[in-house]
C-alpha positions as CSV (number, residue, x, y, z in Angstrom):
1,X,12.1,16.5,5.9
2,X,9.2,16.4,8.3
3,X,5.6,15.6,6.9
4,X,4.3,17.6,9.9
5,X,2.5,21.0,8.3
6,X,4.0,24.0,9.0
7,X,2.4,27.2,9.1
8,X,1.3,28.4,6.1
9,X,2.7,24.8,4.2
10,X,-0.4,24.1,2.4
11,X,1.6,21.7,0.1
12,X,2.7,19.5,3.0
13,X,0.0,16.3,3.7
14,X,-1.2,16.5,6.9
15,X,-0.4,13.2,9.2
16,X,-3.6,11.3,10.6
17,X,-3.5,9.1,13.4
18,X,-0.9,6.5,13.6
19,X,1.0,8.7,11.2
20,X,-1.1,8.0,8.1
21,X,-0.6,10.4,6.0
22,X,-3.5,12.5,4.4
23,X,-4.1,12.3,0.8
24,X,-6.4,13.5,-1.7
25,X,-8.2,10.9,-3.7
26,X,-6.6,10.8,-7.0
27,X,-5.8,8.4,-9.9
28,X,-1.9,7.7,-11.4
29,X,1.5,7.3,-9.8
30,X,1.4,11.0,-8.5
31,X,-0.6,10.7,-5.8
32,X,1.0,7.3,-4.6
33,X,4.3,8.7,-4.6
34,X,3.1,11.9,-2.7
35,X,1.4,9.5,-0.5
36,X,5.1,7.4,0.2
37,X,7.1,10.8,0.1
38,X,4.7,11.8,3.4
39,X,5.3,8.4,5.6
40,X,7.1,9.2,8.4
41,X,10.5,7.9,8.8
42,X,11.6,4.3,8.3
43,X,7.7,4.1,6.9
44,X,8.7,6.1,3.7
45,X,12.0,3.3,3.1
46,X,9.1,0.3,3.6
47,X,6.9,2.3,1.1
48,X,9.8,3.2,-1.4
49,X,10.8,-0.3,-1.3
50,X,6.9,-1.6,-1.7
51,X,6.4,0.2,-4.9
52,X,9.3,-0.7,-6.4
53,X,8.1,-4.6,-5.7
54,X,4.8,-4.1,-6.7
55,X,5.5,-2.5,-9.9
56,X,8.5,-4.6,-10.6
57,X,6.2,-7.7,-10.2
58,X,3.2,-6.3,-12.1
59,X,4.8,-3.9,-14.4
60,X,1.1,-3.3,-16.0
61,X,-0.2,-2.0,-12.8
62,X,-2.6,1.2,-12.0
63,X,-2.2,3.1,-8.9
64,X,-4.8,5.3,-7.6
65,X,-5.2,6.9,-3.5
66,X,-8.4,6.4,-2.0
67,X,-9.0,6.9,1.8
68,X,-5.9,7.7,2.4
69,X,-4.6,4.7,1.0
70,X,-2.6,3.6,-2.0
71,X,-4.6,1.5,-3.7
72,X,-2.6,-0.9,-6.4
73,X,-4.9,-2.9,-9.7
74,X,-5.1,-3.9,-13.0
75,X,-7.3,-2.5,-15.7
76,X,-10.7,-4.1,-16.4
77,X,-9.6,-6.2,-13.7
78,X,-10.1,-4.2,-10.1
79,X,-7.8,-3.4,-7.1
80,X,-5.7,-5.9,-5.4
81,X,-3.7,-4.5,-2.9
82,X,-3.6,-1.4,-0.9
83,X,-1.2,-0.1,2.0
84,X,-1.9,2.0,5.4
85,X,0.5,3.5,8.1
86,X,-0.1,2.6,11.2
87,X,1.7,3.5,14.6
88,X,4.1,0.4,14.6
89,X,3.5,-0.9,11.5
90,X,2.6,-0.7,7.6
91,X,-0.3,-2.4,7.0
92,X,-0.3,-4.1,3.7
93,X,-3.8,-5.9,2.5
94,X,-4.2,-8.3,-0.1
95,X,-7.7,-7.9,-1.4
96,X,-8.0,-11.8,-2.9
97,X,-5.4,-12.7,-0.1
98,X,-7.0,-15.9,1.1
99,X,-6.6,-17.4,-2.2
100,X,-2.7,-16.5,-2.6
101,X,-0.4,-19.6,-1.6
102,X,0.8,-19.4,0.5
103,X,-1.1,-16.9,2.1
104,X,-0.1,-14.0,3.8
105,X,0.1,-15.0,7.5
106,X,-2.9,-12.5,9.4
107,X,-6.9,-13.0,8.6
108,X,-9.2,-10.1,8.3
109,X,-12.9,-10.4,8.8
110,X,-13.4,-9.9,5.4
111,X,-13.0,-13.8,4.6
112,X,-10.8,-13.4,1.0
113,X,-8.5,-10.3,2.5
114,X,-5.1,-11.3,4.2
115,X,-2.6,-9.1,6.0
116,X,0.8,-8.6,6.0
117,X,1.8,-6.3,8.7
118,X,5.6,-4.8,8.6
119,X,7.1,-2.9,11.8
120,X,10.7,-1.3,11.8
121,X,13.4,-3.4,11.4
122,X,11.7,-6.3,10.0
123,X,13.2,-7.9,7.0
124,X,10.7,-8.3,4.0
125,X,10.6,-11.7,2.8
126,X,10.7,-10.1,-1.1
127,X,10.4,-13.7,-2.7
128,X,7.2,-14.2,-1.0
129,X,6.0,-10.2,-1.8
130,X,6.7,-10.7,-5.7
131,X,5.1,-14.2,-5.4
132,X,2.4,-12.9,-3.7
133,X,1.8,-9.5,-6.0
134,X,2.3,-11.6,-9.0
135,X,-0.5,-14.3,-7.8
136,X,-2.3,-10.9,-6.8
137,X,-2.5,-9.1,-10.1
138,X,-3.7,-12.7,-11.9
139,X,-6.4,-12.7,-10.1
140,X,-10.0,-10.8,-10.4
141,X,-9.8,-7.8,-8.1
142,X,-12.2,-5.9,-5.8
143,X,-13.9,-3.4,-8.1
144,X,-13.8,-0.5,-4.9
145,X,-14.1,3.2,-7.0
């Protein structure tokens, strides 16, 4: 299945630049997994496999879509983690990143978010992912929406 629209396919998202795909902003699994079920080829396995790692290490978690992002949190306590498309790669950012050990390996200029970028073919490191998700969802979150 292509998540290219087709003509007169109003159901199908639309893909933005770097293949992210377009979303509207809603709260609940729903929109995440329509979000996942529109990445583009090996993007959709990453973001299968992503959920089922986040949820399996914070089984409490929210999920909401906001700028055309999955956004993953705890109640009362904000967001912490959030995943984009890119061209060659999925983007994922860790909201309280720099205080995760150890911490995910790229620095944003937002000095407490941290980076994990995964391109095709990479192997996840899924110890460090639980660790870090786990860590993640202990912590105070970004109160973003």
């Amino acid at each position: 299945m292509t998540a290219k629209k087709k003509p007169g396919d109003d159901t199908t998202p639309k893909l933005l630049s770097g293949g992210n795909p377009q979303i509207p902003k809603a709260d609940g699994n729903a929109p995440v997994q329509a979000y996942i079920a529109a990445m583009p080829g090996w993007k959709r396995d990453v973001g299968v496999q992503l959920d089922a790692l986040i949820v399996e290490a914070a089984p409490n978690v929210r999920k909401a879509v906001r700028w055309n992002t999955p956004f993953y949190g705890i109640e009362s306590q904000g967001w912490f983690l959030g995943f984009h498309c890119f061209t060659k790669y999925v983007k994922l950012s860790f909201l309280c990143g720099g205080s995760l050990r150890p911490a995910p390996p790229i620095a944003s200029k937002q000095e407490n978010v941290r980076y994990l970028h995964i391109h095709e073919g990479d192997d996840l490191d899924v110890k460090s992912l639980i660790s870090w998700v786990r860590q993640s969802a202990s912590m105070p979150g970004e109160l973003l929406f």
